[in-house]
DSSP file (Angstrom, degrees, kcal/mol; ACC not computed):
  #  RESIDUE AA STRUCTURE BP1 BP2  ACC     N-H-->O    O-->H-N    N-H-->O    O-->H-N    TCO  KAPPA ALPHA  PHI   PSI    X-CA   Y-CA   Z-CA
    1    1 A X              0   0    0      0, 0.0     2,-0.1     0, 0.0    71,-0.0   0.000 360.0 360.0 360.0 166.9    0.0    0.0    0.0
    2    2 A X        -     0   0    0      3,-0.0     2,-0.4     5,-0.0     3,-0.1  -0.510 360.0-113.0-106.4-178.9    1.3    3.7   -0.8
    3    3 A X        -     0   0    0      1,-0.2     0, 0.0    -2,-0.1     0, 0.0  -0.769  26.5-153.4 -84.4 136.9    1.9    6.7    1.4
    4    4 A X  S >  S+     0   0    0     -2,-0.4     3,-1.8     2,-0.1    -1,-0.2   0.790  90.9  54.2 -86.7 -45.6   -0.7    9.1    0.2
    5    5 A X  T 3  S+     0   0    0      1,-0.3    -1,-0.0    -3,-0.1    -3,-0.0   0.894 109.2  47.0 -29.5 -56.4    1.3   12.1    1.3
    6    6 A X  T 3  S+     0   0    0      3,-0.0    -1,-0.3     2,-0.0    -2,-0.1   0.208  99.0  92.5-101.0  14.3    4.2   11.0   -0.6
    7    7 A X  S <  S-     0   0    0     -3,-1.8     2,-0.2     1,-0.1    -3,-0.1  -0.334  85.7-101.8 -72.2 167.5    2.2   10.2   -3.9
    8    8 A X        -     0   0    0     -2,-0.1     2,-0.5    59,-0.0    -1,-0.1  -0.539  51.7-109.9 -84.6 174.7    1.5   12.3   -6.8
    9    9 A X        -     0   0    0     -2,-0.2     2,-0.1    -3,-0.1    -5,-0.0  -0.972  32.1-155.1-111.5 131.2   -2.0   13.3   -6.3
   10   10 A X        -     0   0    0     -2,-0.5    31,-0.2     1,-0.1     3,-0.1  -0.476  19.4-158.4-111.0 156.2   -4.3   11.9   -8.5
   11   11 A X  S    S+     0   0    0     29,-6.1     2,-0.3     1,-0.2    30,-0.2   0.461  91.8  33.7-106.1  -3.2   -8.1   13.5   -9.7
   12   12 A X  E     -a   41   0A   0     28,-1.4    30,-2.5     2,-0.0     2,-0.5  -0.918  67.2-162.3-146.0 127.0   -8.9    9.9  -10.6
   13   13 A X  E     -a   42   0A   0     -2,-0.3     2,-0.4    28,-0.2    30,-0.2  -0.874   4.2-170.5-105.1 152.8   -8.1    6.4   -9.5
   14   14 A X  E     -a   43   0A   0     28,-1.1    30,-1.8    -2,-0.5     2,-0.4  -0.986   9.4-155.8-124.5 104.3   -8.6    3.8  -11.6
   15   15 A X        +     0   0    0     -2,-0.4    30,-0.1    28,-0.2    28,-0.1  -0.821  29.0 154.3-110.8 127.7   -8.3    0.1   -9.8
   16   16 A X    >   +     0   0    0     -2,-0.4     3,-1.2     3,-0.1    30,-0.6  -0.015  20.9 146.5-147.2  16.0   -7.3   -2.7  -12.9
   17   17 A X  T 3   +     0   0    0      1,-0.3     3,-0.1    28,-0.3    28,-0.1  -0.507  69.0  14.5 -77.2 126.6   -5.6   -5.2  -10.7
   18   18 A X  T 3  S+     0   0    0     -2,-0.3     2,-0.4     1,-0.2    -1,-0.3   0.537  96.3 127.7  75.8  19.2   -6.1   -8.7  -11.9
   19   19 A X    <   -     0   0    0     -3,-1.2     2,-0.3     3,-0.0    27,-0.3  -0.791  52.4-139.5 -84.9 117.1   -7.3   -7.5  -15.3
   20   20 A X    >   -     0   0    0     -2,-0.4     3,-1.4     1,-0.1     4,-0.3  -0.484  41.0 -44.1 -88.4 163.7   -5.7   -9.0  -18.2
   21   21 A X  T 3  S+     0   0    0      1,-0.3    -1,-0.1    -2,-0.3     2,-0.1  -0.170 122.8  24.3 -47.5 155.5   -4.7   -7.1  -21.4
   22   22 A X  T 3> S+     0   0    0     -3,-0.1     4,-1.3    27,-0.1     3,-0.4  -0.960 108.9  72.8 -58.6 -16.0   -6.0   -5.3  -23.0
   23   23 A X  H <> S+     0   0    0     -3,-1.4     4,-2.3     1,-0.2     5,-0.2   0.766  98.1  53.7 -49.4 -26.2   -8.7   -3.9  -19.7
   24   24 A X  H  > S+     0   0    0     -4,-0.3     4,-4.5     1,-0.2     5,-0.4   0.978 107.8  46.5 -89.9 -50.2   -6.2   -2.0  -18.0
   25   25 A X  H  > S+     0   0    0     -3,-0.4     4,-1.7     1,-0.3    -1,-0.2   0.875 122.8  40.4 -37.2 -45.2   -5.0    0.1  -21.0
   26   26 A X  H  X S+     0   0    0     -4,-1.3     4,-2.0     2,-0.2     5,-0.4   0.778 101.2  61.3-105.0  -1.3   -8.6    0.6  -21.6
   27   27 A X  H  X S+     0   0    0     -4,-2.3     4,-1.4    -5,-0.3     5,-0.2   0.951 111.4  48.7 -39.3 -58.0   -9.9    1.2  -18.1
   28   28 A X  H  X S+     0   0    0     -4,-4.5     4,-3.2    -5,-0.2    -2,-0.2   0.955 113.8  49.8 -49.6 -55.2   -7.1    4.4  -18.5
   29   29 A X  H >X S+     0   0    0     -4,-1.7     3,-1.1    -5,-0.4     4,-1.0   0.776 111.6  41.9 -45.6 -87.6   -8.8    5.2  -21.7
   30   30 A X  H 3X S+     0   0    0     -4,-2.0     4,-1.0     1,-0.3    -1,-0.3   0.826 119.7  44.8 -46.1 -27.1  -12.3    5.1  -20.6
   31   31 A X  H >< S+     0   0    0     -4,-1.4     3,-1.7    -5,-0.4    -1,-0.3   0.967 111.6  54.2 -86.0 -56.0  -11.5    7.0  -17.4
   32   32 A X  H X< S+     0   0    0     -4,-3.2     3,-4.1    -3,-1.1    -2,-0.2   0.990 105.0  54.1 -35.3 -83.1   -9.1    9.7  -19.4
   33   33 A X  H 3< S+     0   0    0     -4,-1.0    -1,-0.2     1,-0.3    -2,-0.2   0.600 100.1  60.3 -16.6 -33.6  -11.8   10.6  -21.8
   34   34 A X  T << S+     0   0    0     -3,-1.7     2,-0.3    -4,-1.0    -1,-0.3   0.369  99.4  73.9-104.7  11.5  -14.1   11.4  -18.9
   35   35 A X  S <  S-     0   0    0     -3,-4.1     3,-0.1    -4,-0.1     6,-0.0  -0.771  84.8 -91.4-129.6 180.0  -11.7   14.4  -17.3
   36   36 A X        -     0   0    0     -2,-0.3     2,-0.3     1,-0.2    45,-0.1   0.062  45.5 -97.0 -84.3 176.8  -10.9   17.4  -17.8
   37   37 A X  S    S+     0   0    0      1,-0.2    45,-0.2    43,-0.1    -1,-0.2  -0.694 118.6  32.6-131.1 132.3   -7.5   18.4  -20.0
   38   38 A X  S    S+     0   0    0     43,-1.7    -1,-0.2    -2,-0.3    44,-0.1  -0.357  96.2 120.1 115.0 -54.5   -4.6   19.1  -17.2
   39   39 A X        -     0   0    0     41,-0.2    42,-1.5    42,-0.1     2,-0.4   0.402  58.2-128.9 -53.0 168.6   -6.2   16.2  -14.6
   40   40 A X  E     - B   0  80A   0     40,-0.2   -29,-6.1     2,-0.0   -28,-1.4  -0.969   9.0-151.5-153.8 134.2   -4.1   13.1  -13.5
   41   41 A X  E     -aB  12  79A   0     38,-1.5    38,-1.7    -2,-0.4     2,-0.4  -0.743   2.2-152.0 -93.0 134.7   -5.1   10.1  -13.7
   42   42 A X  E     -aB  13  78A   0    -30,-2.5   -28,-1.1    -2,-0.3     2,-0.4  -0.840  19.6-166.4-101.1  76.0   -3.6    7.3  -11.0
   43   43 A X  E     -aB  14  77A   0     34,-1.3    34,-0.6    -2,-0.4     2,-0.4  -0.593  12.8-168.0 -26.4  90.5   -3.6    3.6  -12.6
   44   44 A X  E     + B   0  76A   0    -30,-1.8     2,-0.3    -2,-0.4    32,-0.2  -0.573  19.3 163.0-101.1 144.6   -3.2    0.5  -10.7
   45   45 A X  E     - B   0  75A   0     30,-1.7    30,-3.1    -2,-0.4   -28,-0.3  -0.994  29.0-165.9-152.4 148.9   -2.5   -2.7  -13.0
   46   46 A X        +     0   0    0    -30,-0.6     2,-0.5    -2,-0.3   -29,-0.1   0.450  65.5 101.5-121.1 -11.6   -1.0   -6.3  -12.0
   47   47 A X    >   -     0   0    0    -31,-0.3     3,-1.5   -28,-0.2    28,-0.1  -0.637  64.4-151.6 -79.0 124.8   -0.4   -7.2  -15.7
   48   48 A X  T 3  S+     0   0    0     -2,-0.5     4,-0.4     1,-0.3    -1,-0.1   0.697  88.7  70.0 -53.2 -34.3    3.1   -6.9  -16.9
   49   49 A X  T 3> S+     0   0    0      2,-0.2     4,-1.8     3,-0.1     2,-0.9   0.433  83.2  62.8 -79.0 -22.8    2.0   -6.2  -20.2
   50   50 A X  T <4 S+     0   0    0     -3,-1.5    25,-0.1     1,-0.2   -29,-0.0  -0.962  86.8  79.5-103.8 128.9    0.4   -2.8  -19.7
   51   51 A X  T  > S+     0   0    0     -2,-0.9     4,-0.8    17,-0.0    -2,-0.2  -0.602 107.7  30.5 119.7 -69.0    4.1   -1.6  -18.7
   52   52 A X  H  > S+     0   0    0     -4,-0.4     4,-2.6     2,-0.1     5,-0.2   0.956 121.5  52.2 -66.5 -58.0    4.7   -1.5  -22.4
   53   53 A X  H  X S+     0   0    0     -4,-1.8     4,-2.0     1,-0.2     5,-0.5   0.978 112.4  48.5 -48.5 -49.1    0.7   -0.6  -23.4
   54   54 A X  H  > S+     0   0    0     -5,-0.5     4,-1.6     1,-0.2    -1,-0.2   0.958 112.5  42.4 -77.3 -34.1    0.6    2.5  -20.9
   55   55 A X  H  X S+     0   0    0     -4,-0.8     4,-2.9     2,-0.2     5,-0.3   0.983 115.4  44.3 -65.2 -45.8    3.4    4.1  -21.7
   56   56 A X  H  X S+     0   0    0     -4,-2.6     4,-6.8     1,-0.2    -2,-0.1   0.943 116.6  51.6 -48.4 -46.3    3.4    3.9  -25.8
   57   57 A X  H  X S+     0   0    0     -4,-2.0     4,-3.5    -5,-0.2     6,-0.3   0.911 105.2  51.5 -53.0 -43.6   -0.3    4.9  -25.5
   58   58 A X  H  X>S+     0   0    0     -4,-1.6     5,-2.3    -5,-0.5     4,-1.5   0.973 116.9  50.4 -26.3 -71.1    0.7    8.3  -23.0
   59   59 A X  H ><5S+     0   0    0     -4,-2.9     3,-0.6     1,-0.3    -2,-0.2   0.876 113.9  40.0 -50.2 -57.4    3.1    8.6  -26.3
   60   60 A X  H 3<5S+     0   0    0     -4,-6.8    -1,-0.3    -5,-0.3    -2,-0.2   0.922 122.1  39.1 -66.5 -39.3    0.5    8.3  -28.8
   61   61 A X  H 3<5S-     0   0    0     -4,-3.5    -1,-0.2    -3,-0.2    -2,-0.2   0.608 101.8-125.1 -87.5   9.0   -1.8   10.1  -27.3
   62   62 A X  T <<5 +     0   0    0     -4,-1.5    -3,-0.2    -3,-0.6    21,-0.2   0.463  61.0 141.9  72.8  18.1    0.4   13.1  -25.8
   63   63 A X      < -     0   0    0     -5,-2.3     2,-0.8    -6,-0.3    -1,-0.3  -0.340  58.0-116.9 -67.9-179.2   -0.9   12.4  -22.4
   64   64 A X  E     -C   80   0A   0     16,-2.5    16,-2.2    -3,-0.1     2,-2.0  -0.831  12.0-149.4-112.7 104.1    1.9   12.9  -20.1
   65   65 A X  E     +C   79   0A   0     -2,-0.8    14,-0.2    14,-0.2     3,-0.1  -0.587  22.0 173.9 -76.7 102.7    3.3    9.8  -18.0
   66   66 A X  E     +     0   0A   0     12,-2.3     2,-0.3    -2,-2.0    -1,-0.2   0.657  67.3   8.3 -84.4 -21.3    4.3   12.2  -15.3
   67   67 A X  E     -C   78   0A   0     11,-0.8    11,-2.7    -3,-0.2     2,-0.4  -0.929  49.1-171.1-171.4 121.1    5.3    8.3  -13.2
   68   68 A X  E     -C   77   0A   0     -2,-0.3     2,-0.3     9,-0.3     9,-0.2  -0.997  18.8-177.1-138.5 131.3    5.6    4.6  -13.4
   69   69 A X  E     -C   76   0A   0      7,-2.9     7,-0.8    -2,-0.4     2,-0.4  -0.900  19.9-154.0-123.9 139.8    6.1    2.4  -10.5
   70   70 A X  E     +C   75   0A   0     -2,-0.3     2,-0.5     5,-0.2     5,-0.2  -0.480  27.0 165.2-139.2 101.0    6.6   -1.2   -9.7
   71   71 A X  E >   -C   74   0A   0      3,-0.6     3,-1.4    -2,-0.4    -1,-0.0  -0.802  62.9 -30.0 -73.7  88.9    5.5   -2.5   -6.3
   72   72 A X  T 3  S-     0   0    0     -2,-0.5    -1,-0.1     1,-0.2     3,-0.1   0.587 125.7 -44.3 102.9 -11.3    4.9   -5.7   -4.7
   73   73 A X  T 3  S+     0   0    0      1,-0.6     2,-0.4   -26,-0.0    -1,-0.2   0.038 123.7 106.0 112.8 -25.6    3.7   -7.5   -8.5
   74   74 A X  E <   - C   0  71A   0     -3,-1.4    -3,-0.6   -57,-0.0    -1,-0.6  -0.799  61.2-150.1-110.4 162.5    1.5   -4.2   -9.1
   75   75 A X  E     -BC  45  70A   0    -30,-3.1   -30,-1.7    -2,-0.4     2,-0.4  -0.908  11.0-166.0-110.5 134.1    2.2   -1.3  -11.4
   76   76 A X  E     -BC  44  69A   0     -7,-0.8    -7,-2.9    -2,-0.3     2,-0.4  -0.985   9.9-175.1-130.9 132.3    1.0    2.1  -10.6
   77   77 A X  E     -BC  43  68A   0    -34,-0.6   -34,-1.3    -2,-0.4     2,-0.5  -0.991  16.2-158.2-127.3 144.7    0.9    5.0  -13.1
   78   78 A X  E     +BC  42  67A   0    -11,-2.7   -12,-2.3    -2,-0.4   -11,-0.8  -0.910  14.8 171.5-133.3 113.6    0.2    8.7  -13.3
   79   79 A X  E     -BC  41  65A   0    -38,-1.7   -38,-1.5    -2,-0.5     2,-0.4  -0.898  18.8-155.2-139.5 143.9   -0.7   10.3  -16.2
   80   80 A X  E     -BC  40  64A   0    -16,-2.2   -16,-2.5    -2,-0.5     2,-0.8  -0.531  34.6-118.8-100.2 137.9   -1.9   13.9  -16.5
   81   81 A X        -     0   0    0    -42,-1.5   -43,-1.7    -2,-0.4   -18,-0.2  -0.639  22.9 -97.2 -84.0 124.9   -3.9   14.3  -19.5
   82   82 A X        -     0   0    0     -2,-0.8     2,-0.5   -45,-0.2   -43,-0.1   0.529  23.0-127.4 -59.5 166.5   -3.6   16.2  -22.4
   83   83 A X        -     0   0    0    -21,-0.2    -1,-0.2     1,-0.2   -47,-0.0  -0.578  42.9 -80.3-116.2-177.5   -4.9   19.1  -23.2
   84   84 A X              0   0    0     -2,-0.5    -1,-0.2     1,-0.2    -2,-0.0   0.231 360.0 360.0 -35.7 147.7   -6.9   19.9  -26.6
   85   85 A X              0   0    0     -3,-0.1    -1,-0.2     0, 0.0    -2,-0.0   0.506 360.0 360.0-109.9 360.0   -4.3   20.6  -29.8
């Protein structure tokens, strides 16, 4: 479990633990889409596999992975979303 103090602070958490590929990748998606341009999103995943998927998507879609973590078996990410181009 994390320190919340010492976390980024997230405006959304998203829980994808024990979800195989693709759900966690699109859990973010679905959950990005629904905030605001600037927001950060917090991502929990136990599949190894979105490790590659969440960062290249950040890249493709110009969110920003402001953090990637790997605790315990889980992967925790924060990524603030972009804003309109």
């Amino acid at each position: 479990m994390f320190d919340e103090k010492s976390e980024l602070q997230a405006d959304q958490s998203v829980d994808a633990r024990g979800l195989a590929c693709p759900l966690p990748l699109l859990r973010a998606k679905v959950a990005l889409n629904g905030m605001n341009a600037g927001q950060v999103l917090h991502l929990s995943a136990t599949d190894a596999g979105s490790q590659r998927d969440i960062a290249r998507f950040a890249e493709l879609a110009g969110h920003a992975l402001l953090r990637a973590d790997e605790r315990d078996g889980e992967f925790h990410y924060w990524l603030r979303k972009a804003g309109p181009e």
